[in-house]
N, C-alpha and C positions, 0 to 999 in steps of 0.2 A: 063646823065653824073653826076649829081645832084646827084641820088640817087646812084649810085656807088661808089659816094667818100664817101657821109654817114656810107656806109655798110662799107666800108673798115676803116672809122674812129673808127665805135664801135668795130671792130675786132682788132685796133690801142688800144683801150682801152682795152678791154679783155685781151689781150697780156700783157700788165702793168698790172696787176693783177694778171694775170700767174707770172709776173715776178716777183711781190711784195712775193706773196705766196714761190718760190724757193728761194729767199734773205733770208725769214724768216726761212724755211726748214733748209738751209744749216748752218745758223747763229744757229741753235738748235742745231744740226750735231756737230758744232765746237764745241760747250760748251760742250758737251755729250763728247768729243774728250779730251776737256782739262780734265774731271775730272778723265775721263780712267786714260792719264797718271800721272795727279796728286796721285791718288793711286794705281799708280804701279811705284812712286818715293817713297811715304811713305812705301810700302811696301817693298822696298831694306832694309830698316832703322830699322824696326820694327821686332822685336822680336818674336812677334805672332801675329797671322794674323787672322781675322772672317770677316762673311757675314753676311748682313741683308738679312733676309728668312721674309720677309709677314712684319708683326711689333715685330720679337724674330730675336737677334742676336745671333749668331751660329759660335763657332770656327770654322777653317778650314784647312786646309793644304797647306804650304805656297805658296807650285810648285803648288798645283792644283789650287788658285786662281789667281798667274800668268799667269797662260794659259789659265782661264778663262780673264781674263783681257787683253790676246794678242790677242786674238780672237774677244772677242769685238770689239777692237781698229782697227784692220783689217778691218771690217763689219762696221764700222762707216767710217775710210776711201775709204772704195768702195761710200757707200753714199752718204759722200762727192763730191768725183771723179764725179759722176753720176749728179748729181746735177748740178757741176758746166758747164757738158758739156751741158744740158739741157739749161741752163740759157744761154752762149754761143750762143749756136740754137738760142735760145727765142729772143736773143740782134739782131744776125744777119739779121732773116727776119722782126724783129719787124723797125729794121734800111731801110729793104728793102719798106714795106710798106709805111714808113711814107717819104721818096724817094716820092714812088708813088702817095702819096696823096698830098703833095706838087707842085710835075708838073703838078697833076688835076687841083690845084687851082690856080694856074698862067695859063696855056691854057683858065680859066674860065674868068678872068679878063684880 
């Protein structure tokens, strides 16, 4: 019984880890998110519009970098979306596990 609750605690741990790694994932996501829309506020405002290409900046065309920029925002939103259900899962059986290893170590004492 010893060694079952062990194995399930390192898998208790892995799980935190998993979990840490999708916090940080989804927290990268978000920033990635705000600067989308941040520059596709300035660009409502802004007169003319360019892209950075490699390290040369490059004018552009205003519609076509909005819709480069709604599509981004899209695909980082699925990301997110994704992410968060992941993480979800992750809490749920990480919550179920640590249940189970709990009533291991009360039955043990």
């Amino acid at each position: 019984m010893e060694k079952e609750i062990e194995e399930k605690i390192n898998k208790l741990s892995m799980m935190e880890q998993n979990s840490q790694y999708l916090a940080s994932q989804r927290q990268n996501f978000q920033n990635q998110l705000l600067e989308v829309e941040s520059a596709m506020e300035e660009l409502d405002i802004a007169e003319e519009s360019y892209k950075i290409i490699g390290s040369v900046m490059v004018k552009v065309d205003k519609k076509k970098l909005k819709k480069d920029l709604e599509e981004k925002k899209k695909i980082i939103d699925v990301r997110v979306q994704t992410i968060e259900k992941q993480e979800d899962k992750l809490k749920e059986s990480s919550k179920e596990l640590r249940d189970e290893v709990m009533s291991g170590l009360e039955k043990e004492q």
